[in-house]
C-alpha positions as CSV (number, residue, x, y, z in Angstrom):
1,X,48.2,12.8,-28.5
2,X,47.1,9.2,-27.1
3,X,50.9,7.2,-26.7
4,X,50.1,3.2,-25.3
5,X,51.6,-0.4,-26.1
6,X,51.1,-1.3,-29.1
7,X,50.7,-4.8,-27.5
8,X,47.7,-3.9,-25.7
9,X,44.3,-3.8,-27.4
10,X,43.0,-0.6,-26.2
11,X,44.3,2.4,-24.2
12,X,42.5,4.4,-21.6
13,X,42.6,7.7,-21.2
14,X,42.9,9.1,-17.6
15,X,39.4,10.6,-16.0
16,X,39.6,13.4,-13.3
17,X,38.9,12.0,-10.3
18,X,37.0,14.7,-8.0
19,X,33.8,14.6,-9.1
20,X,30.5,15.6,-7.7
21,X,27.4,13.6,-8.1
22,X,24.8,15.8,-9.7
23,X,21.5,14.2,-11.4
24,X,19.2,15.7,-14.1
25,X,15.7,15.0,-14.9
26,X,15.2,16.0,-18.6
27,X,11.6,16.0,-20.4
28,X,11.5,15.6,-24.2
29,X,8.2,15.8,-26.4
30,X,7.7,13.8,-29.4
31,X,7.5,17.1,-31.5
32,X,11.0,17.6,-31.0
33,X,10.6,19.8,-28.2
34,X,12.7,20.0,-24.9
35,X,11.6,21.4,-21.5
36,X,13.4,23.0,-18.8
37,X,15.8,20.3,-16.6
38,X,15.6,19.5,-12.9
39,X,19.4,19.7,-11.9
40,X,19.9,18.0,-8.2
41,X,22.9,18.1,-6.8
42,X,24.3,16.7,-3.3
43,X,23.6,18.7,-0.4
44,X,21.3,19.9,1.7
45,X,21.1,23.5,0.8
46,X,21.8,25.1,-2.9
47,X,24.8,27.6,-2.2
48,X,25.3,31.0,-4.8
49,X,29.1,29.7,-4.7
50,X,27.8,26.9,-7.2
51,X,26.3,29.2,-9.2
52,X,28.1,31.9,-11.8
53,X,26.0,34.8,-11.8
54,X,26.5,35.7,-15.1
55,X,25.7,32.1,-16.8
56,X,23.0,30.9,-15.3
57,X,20.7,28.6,-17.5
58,X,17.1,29.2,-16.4
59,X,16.7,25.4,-14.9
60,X,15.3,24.5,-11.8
61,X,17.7,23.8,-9.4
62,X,17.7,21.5,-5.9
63,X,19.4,19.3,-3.9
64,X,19.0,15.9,-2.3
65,X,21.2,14.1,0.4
66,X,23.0,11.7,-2.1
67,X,22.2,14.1,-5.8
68,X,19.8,11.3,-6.8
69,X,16.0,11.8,-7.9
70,X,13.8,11.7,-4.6
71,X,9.9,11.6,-4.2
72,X,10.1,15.2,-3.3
73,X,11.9,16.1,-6.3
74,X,9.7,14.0,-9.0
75,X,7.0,16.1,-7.6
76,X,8.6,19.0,-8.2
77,X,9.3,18.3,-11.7
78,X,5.8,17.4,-12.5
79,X,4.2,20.7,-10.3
80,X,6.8,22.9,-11.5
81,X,8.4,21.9,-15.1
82,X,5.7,19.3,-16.5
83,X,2.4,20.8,-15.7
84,X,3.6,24.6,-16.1
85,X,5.5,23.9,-19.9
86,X,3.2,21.5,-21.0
87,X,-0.3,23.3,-20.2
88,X,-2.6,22.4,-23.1
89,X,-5.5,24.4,-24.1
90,X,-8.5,24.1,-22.9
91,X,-8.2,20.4,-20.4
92,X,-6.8,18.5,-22.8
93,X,-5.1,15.1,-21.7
94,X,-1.6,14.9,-21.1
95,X,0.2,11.3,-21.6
96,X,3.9,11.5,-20.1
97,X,6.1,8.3,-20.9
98,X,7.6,6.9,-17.8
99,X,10.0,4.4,-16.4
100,X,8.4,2.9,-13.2
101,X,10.9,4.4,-10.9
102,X,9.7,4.4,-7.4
103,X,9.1,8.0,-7.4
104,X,6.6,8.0,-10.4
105,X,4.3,5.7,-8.4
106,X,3.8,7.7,-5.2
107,X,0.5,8.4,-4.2
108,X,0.8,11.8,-4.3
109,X,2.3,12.3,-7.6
110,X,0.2,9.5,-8.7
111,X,-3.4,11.4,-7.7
112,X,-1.9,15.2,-8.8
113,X,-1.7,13.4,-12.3
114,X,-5.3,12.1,-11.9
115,X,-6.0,15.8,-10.8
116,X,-4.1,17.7,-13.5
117,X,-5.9,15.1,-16.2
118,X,-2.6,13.4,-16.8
119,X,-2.8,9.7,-17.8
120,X,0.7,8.3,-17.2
121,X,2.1,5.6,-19.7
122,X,4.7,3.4,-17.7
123,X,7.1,1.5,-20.0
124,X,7.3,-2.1,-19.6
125,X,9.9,-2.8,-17.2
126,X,13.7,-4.2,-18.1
127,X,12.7,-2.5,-21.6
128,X,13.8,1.5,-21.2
129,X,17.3,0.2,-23.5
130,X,14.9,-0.3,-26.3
131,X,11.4,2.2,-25.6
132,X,13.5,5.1,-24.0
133,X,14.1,7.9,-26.8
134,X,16.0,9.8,-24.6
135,X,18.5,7.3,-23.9
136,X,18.7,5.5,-27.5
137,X,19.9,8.9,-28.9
138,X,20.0,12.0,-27.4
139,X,21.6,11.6,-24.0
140,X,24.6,9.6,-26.1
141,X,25.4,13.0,-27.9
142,X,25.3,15.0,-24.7
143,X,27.4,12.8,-22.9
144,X,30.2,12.6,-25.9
145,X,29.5,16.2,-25.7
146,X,29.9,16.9,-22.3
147,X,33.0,14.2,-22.0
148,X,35.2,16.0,-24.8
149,X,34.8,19.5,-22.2
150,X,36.0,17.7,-19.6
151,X,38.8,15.8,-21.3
152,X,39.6,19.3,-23.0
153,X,39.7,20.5,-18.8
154,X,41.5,18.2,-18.1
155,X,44.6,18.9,-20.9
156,X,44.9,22.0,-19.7
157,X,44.8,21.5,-15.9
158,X,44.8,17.7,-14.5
159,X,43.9,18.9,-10.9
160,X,41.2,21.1,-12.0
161,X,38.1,19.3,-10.3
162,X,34.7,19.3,-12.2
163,X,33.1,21.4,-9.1
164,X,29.0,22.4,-9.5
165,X,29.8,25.7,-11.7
166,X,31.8,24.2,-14.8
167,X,28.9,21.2,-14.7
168,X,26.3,23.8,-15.1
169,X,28.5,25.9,-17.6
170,X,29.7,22.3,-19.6
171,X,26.2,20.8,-19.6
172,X,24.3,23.7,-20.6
173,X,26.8,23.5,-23.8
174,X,26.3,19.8,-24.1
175,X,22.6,19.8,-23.6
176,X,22.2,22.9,-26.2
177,X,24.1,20.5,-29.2
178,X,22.7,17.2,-27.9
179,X,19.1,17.9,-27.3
180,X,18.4,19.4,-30.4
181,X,14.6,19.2,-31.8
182,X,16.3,16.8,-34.9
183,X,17.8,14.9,-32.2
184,X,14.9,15.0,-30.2
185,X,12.8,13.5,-32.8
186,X,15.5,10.5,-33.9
187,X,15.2,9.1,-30.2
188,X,11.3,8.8,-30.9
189,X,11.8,7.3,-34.0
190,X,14.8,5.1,-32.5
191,X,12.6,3.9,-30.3
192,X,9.7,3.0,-32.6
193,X,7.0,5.2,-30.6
194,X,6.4,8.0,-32.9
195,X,6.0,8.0,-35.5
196,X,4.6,4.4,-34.1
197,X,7.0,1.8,-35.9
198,X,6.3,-1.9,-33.4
């Protein structure tokens, strides 16, 4: 139960404040298809404490000094997620869609792609609200997906931080009904790309 003024033209509902910063790098295909996810959380050093051993999605999992995206770790996700779940047969051409992030433009990840036979497609900048399919639909169901955990967390125990376990344990749950292949397929179409709708 929500109680506020009925003066007042909206009411807010209290957050937990001790977070962590933890960034994912998700991969969708226009087949409806989703890869493994880069998880990066802040550190310098993954520790089995963040981990439980029992519940362990099989992600890939690193860390960078602030939990963002780093050269190193847009590397990893094209050497180790992209070019290992994507492997076409035969050498067949690969065409990721990308934002022009500063770490999809490195030298090095820019020549493994010319080596790998991987033509990158950068989407025009200022424009990812309207060309990105994973953020006109599917990460808005895994976020209202992963919020309602943490608000349900957060009924039973107001102190209870959202520490690097329950984010693995809440996500995994929130990725599994938000990144559906139907999903998956209505952020392509959202965003006019495939089936190709300018």
């Amino acid at each position: 139960m929500v109680l506020g003024d009925s003066r007042k033209k909206r009411t807010y509902v209290r957050s937990l404040q001790n977070r962590e910063w933890v960034s994912g790098v998700e991969t969708i295909s226009a087949t409806g298809r989703s890869i493994r996810p880069i998880i990066i959380f802040k550190g310098k050093n993954l520790q089995t404490t963040w981990f439980q051993h029992d519940k362990v999605p099989d992600w890939i999992y690193t860390t960078s000094e602030n939990g963002w995206t780093s050269n190193r770790t847009a590397l990893a996700w094209l050497t180790d997620v992209f070019l290992l779940e994507t492997q076409p047969p035969g050498y067949e051409t690969r065409l990721p869609l990308l934002d022009r992030h500063g770490n999809h433009i490195t030298v090095e990840f820019l020549w493994t792609c010319k080596q790998k036979n991987v033509y990158v497609i950068f989407l025009p900048p200022h424009s990812t609200h309207i060309l990105q399919p994973l953020g006109l639909f599917c990460f808005s169901l895994v976020k209202s997906r992963y919020r309602s955990q943490i608000a349900a967390l957060a009924s039973l125990d107001d102190a209870a931080p959202v520490k690097k376990h329950r984010f693995i344990s809440y996500y995994h749950q929130a990725r599994e009904e938000g990144l559906t292949p139907k999903t998956v397929k209505s952020g392509w179409r959202a965003s006019g790309i495939y089936p190709w709708n300018p």
